[in-house]
N, C-alpha and C positions, 0 to 999 in steps of 0.2 A: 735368417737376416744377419746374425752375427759373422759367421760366414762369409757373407759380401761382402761385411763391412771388413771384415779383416782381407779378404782379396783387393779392397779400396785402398785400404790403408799400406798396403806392401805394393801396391803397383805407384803411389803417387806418393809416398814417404820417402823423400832424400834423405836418407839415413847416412851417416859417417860410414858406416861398413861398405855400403856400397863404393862410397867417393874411394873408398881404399884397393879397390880394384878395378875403377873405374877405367885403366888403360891400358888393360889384358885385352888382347883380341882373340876370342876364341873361334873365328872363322871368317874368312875374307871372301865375297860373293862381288864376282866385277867390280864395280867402284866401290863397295859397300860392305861395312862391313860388320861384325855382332859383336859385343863388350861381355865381358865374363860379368858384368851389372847386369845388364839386359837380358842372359840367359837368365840370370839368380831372380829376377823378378818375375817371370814369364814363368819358371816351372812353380814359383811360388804361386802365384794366383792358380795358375790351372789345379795346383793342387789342391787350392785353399778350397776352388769351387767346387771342388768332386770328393773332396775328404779322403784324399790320395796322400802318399807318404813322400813330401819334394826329394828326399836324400833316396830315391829311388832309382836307379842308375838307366833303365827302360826309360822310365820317367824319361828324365833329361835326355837324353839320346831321341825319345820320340818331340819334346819341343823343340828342340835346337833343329832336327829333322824338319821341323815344320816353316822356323823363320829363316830356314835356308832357301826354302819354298817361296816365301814372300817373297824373300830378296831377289830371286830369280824373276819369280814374276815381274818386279819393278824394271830388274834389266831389260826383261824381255818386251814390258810395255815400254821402254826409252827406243828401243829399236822398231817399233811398231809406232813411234809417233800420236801415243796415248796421252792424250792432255785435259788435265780438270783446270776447273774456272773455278777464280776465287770462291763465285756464289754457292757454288757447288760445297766444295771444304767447309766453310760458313752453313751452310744448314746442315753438313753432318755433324760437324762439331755443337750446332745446336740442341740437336737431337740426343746428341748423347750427354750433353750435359741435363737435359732434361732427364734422361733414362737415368742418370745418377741421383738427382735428387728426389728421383719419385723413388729410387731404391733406398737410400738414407735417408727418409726424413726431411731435410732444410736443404735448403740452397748454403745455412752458416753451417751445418755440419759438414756440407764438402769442402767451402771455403776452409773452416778452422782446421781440418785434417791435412790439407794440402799444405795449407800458412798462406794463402793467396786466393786472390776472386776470383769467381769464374773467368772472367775475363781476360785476365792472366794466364790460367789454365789451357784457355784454347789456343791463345798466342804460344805456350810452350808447346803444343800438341799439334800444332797445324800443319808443322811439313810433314811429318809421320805420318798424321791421318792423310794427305796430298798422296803419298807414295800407297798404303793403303789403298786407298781410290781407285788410283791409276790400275794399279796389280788385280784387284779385282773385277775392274772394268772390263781389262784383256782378260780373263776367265771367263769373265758373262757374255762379249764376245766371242769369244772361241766357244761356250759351250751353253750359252743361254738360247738358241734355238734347237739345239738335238729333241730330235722327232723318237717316237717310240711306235711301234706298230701297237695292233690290239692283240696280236698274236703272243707278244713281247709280254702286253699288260699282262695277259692270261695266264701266262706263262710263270711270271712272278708270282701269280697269286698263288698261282696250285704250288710252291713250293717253300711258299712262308704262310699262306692263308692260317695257319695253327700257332703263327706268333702274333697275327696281327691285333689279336683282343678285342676289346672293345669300343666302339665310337661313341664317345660321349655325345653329351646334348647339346645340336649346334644352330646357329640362330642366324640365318642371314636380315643381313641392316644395312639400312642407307641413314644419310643425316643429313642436316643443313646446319650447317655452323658458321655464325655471327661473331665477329670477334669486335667489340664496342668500341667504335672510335671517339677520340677526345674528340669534344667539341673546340668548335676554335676559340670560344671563350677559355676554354684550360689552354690551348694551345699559345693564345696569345700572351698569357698570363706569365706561363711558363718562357717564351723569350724575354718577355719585357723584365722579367727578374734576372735573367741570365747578361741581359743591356744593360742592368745598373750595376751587376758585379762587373763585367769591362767595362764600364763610367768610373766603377772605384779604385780600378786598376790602371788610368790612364791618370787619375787623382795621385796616384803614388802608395793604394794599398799595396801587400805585400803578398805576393800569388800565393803563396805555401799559405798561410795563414787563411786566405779565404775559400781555399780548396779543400783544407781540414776542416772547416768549419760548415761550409756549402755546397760539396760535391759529392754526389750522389754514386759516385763509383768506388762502392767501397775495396777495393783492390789496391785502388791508386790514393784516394782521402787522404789516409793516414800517412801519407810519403809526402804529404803536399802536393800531389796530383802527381808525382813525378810516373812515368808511363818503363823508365827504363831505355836501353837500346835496343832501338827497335829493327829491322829489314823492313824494306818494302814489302807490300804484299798482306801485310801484318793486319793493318786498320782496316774499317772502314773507308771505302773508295771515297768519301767525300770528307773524311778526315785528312787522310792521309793529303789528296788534292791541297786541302789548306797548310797541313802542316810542312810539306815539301817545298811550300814555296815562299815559306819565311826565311831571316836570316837570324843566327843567334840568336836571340835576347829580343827576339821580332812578339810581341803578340797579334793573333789575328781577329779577325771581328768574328760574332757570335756563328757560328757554324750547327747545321741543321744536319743530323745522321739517323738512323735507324731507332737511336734509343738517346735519343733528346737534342737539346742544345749542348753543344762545347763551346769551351775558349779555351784554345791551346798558344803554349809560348813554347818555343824551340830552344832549347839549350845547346844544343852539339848538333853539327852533322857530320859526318865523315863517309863520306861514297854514297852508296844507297842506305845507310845503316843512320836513324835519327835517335837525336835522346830527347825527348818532350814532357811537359806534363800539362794537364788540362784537367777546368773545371766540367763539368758534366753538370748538366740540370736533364732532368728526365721529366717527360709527358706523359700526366699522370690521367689516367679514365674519372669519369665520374660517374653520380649518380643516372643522372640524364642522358648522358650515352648508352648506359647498362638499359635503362625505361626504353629508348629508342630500339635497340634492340631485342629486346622482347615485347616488342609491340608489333616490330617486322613479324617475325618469327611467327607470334601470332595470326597475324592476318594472312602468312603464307599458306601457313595450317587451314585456315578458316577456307581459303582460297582451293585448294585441295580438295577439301570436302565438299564444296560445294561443286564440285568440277572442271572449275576455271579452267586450270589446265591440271597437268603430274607433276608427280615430287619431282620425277629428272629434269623437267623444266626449270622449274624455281630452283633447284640446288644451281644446275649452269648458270644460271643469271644471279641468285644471287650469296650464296656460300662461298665465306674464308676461306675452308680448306681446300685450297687450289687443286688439291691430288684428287680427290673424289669428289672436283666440281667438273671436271672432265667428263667423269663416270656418271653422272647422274646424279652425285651423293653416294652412289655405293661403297660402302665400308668391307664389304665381300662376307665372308663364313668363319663365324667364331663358333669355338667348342665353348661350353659353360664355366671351364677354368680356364679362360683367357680373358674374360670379363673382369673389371676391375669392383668389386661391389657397389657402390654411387653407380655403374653403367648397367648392373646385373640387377637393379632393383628397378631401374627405369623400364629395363626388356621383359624381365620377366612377368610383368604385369598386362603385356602386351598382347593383343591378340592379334594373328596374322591378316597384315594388309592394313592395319593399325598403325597412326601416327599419336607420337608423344606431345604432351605439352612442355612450353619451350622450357628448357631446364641449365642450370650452369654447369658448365664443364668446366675445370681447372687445368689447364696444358702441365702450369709448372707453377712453383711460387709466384711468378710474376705475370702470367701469362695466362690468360683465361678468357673465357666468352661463352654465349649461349646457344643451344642446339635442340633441333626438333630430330626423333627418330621414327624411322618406321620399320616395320618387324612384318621383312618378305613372307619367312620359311623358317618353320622349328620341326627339327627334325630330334626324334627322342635319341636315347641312347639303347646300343642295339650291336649286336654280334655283325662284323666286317663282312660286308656280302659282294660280290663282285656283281649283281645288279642294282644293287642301292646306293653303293660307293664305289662305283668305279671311277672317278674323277681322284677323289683319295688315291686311291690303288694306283691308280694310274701316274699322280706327282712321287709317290714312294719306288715304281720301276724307275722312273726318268729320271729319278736322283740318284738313284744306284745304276744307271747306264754312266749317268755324265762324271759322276767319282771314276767309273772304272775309265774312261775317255781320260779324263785329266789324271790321272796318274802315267796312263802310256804317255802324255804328252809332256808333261812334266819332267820324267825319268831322259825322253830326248832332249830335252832345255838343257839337265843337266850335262847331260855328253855335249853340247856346242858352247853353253858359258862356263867361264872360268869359275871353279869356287874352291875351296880349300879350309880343311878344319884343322884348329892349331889346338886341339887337345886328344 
């Protein structure tokens, strides 16, 4: 854990050392190009994560190797006409900021280590994770259907079968997950106070003042909401909508986005680029919504058993998690250290074709709701067999086909784009 936290702290810590070479180029890939910062933080973490020696000269030569890769990649999806969509950047950035605070602790120990809120974070991260995307996208393209024969699978086995060890104990699950809507008594609650801070502000209250005092974004609060200068692209599509179409010194009426009411006032604009700040009031759950949903959840369960209809029905119709409401609810095949404890206590009680009573699940500090599971298949732990696991066996040849594929292909990107190392 210290570990991480020390790879957190060296990848999102603006330190002076860094700012002090921060205008070294140390390699120029088509438009794009690596700062002797970026490599310095990049062999740092990978080292931090593997308890490798960064002042290792492989080392750096094997990362800089790698984000010269990216870089290419990104070229190569600008010529391919590889395009992500806000929503898209917006829930990976969400996810990972989730992944971080379930790895440290708090949502305030990411903030206080950074010196900024999440929400700031992701606006500083956005184009990078965009280019990210793109680059990966063109990979999983290029190499997300390569096929493998069984001859192939076979083949791999008989020549690593004496590394592959042992399969731990794995549990296939499905779920249905509730995530508790505010009721519109909280909801209404929650404008009507966000309409008398604009009533106090059309009185001649003083924005910064009741933005410290009243706004629930604590990134911006303590600045007086002030948001910074922004690019398009940045906000919230129904933020930004309001915020673009004020002038100066304009405030707008109470605005409804993802994570509450705003009131935003325009300070600057200059091209596409806004300086704003904004109160926030956020829609908070209650008790009665939490009762509502596990009382569904409930009677789904009850519904199940009794034969109404299958878990894959009610997960389609009625489960949050949009990804495996497609599926049925299928969460797919966990090993028994991939379970997080709170989830390994709830399965492992389980007997197969068994459904849980509805239980709370935590996304993230702020972000949680209730969920029913049911425990397909437990498979123990057991020596790698290429009749018991050949599915296993089979993702471990296909991974090692598509590496050896994208490296020939890679190797030719470099011979046609320009790239150039200045150390």
């Amino acid at each position: 854990m210290k570990k991480l936290f020390l790879a957190f702290v060296i990848i999102f810590n603006q330190s002076a050392s860094a700012q002090e070479v921060l205008d070294k180029i140390v390699a120029v890939i088509d438009n794009e190009i690596i700062l002797q910062s970026e490599l310095e933080l990049q062999v740092n973490l990978f080292a931090a994560q593997r308890n490798l020696n960064p002042s290792d000269k492989e080392l750096r030569k094997r990362v800089l190797d790698e984000m010269i890769n990216n870089k290419l990649l990104y070229a190569q999806s600008l010529r391919d006409s590889i395009t992500i969509t806000y929503e898209e950047v917006e829930m990976q950035l969400d996810n990972q900021m989730n992944y971080f605070i379930q790895q440290y602790g708090s949502r305030e120990i990411v903030e206080k280590t950074y010196g900024m809120s999440i929400e700031r974070i992701k606006r500083e991260f956005r184009e990078d994770t965009r280019k990210q995307m793109a680059a990966e996208r063109l990979k999983q393209m290029k190499f997300g259907s390569v096929d493998i024969t069984r001859r192939e699978v076979l083949e791999f086995y008989e020549n690593y079968k004496d590394s592959l060890g042992l399969i731990p104990e794995k549990f296939e699950l499905s779920h249905i997950f509730i995530n508790p809507k505010a009721t519109e008594k909280v909801k209404r609650k929650a404008r009507e106070f966000a309409e008398s801070l604009l009533d106090s502000l059309k009185n001649g209250a003083d924005f910064a003042r009741l933005a410290e005092k009243y706004s629930e974004d604590p990134g911006s609060s303590s600045q007086g909401g002030d948001l910074g200068v922004v690019k398009r692209g940045v906000f919230y599509p129904e933020f930004e909508a309001a915020a673009y179409s004020l002038k100066p010194g304009e405030i707008s009426t109470v605005v409804e986005s993802p994570v509450g009411y705003h009131i935003i006032e325009l300070i600057d604009r200059k091209g596409e680029s806004i300086n704003s700040r904004h109160i926030l009031i956020k829609i908070k759950n209650d008790e009665e919504a939490d009762l509502k949903a596990i009382e569904l959840l409930t009677e789904i369960r009850d519904s199940i058993e009794r034969g109404v209809n299958t878990f894959a029905f009610f997960a389609g119709k009625y489960s949050d998690d949009v990804e495996t409401a497609r599926l049925g609810g299928k969460l797919g095949n966990f090993e028994i250290g991939q379970l997080d404890k709170s989830l390994l206590d709830q399965v492992i009680k389980l007997k197969v074709n068994e459904i849980s009573f509805p239980k709370r699940l935590q996304v993230d500090k702020t972000v949680y709701g209730f969920h029913i599971i049911k425990l397909h298949k437990r498979t123990p732990e057991h020596i790698a067999n290429i009749d018991q696991d050949y599915e296993d066996i089979k993702r471990l040849a296909q991974f090692q086909k598509r590496e050896w594929l994208y490296k020939e292909w890679i190797a030719d990107i470099r011979g046609q784009i320009y790239w150039k190392i200045n150390i």
